[in-house]
N, C-alpha and C positions, 0 to 999 in steps of 0.2 A: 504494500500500500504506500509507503513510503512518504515524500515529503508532500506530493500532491494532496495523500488524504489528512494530513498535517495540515494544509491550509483549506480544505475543505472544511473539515472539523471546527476550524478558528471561526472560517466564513458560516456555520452554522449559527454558532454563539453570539455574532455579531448581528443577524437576522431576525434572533431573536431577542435584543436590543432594539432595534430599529424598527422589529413589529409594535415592541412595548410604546414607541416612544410615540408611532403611529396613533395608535388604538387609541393610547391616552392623549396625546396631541400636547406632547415634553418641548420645552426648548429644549436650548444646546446643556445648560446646567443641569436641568434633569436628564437627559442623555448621559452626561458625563459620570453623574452620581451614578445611576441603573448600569453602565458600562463600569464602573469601578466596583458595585456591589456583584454584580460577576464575573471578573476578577480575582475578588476577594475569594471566594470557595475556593479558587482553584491556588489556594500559600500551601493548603498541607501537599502539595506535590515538593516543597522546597527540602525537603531532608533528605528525599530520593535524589534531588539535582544536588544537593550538598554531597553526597554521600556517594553518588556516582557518576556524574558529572551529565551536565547538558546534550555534551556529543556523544553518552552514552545514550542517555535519552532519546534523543533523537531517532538514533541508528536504531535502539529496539523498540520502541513504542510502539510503530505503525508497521512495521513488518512481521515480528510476530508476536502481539500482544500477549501476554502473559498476565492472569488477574493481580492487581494491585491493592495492597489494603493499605486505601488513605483516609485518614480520620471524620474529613468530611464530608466522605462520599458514604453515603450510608442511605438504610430506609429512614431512619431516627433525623438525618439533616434533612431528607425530601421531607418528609411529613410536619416539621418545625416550620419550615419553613414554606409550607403550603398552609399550613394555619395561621401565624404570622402577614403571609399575604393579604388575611382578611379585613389586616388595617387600611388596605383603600379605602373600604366605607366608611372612612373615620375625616374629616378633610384635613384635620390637624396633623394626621399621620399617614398621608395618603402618597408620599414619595416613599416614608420607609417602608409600606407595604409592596410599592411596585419595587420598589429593592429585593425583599425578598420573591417578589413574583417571579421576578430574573433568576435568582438561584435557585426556586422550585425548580424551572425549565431549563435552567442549566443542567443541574442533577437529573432530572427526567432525561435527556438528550443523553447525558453520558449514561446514564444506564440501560437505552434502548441500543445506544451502541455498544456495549459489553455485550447484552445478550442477543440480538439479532444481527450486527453485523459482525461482532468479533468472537462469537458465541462462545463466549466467556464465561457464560453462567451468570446470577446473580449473586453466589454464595458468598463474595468477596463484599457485597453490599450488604451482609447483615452487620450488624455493633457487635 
């Protein structure tokens, strides 16, 4: 799969930024905050880039994934954060909910790609 499905993958997560910013009709600030909140999910990869380095990364990621247990990627962060989401209906809190809205659908995304395209299983996504 390689570095193409590396920038596929990115371009997914950015889609799904840009649908949000749609839907809701964000300026550029709230764009930036919803693109930084997901973002943010994806720090617990940083131990693996500490610990084996980026061009490791790289090179096995996308060609032959292997399940990865990272702290954020779980059922327990999708569901927190799909309830959480439910502060849109709030207007006082209605950015940090589309914040979290982004990293439900961040996590949702990466876990359809574990188990449907890299048929990875989901066992790696229990807590």
């Amino acid at each position: 799969m390689g570095l193409t499905y590396a920038l596929f993958h990115a371009l997914v997560h950015l889609i799904i930024v840009i649908g949000i910013c749609f839907i809701f009709n964000l300026n550029w600030s709230g764009f930036i905050l919803v693109l930084f909140a997901q973002c943010v999910i994806d720090l617990d990869h940083i131990p693996f880039l500490k610990k084996r380095g980026i061009k490791y990364w790289f090179k096995t990621a996308w060609v032959s994934p292997v399940p990865r247990k990272y702290p954020f990627h779980n059922f327990l962060s999708i569901i927190i954060s799909l309830v959480c989401s439910i502060l849109i209906l709030d207007p006082r809190f209605f950015l940090v909910g589309l914040c979290f809205l982004s990293i439900a659908l961040h996590l949702l995304w990466d876990l359809v790609e574990d188990v449907f395209i890299f048929k990875l299983g989901m066992s790696h996504w229990k807590v």
